[in-house]
C-alpha positions in Angstrom: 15.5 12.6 38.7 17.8 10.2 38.0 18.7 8.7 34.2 16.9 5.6 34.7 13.8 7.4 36.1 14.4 9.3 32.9 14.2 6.4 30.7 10.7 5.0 32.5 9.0 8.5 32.1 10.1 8.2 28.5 8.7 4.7 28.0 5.3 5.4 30.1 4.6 8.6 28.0 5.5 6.0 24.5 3.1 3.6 25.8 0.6 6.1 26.8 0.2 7.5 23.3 0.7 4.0 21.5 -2.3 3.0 24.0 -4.1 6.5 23.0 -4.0 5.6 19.4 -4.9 2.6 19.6 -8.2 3.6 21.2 -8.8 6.4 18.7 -8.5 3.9 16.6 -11.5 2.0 17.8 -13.1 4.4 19.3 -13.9 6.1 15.6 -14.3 2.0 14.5 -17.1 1.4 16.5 -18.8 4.7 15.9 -19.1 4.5 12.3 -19.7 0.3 12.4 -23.6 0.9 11.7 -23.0 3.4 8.4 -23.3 2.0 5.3 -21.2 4.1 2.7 -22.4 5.2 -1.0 -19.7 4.2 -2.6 -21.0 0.5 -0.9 -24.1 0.8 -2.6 -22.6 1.7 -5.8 -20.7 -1.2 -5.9 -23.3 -3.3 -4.7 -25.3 -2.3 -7.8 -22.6 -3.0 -9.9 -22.1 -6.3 -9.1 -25.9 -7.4 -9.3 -26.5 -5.6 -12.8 -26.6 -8.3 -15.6 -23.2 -8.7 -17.4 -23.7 -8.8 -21.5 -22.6 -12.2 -23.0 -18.9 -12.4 -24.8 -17.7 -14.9 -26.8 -15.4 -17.0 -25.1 -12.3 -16.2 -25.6 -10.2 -18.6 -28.1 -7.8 -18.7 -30.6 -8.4 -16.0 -33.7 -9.3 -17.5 -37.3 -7.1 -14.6 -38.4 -4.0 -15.7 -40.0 -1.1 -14.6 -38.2 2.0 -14.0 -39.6 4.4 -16.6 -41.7 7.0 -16.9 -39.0 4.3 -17.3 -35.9 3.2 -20.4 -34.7 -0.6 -21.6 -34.3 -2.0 -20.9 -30.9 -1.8 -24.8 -30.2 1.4 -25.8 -31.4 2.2 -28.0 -28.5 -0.8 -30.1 -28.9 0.8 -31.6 -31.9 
């Protein structure tokens, strides 16, 4: 076997497993596609439980300090 014959056994057996991977990859894809996971549904929950009413959030009516500016200064 010559060096160049070397080099294309090299590269086939590279693609091969690139290719091999790549179809592991889907392979376990398509076989867990129709499972819905728990951590899913927890979120899912989540999301549609009713969030408590806050304030809006605004300047404070706290005084700040002598040398800080109001929270709109540039609207003057």
């Amino acid at each position: 076997m010559s060096a160049e014959d070397t080099l294309a056994v090299c590269m086939l057996i590279v693609l091969l497993v690139a290719a091999g991977t790549v179809m592991t990859i889907l392979f376990s894809m398509m076989r867990n596609a129709g499972k819905k996971d728990e951590l899913a549904d927890l979120l899912e929950e989540e999301e549609t439980a009713p969030e408590p009413e806050s304030e809006p959030a605004g300047p404070d009516d706290e005084p700040g300090q002598p040398w800080e500016k109001d929270a709109d200064w540039w609207r003057e």
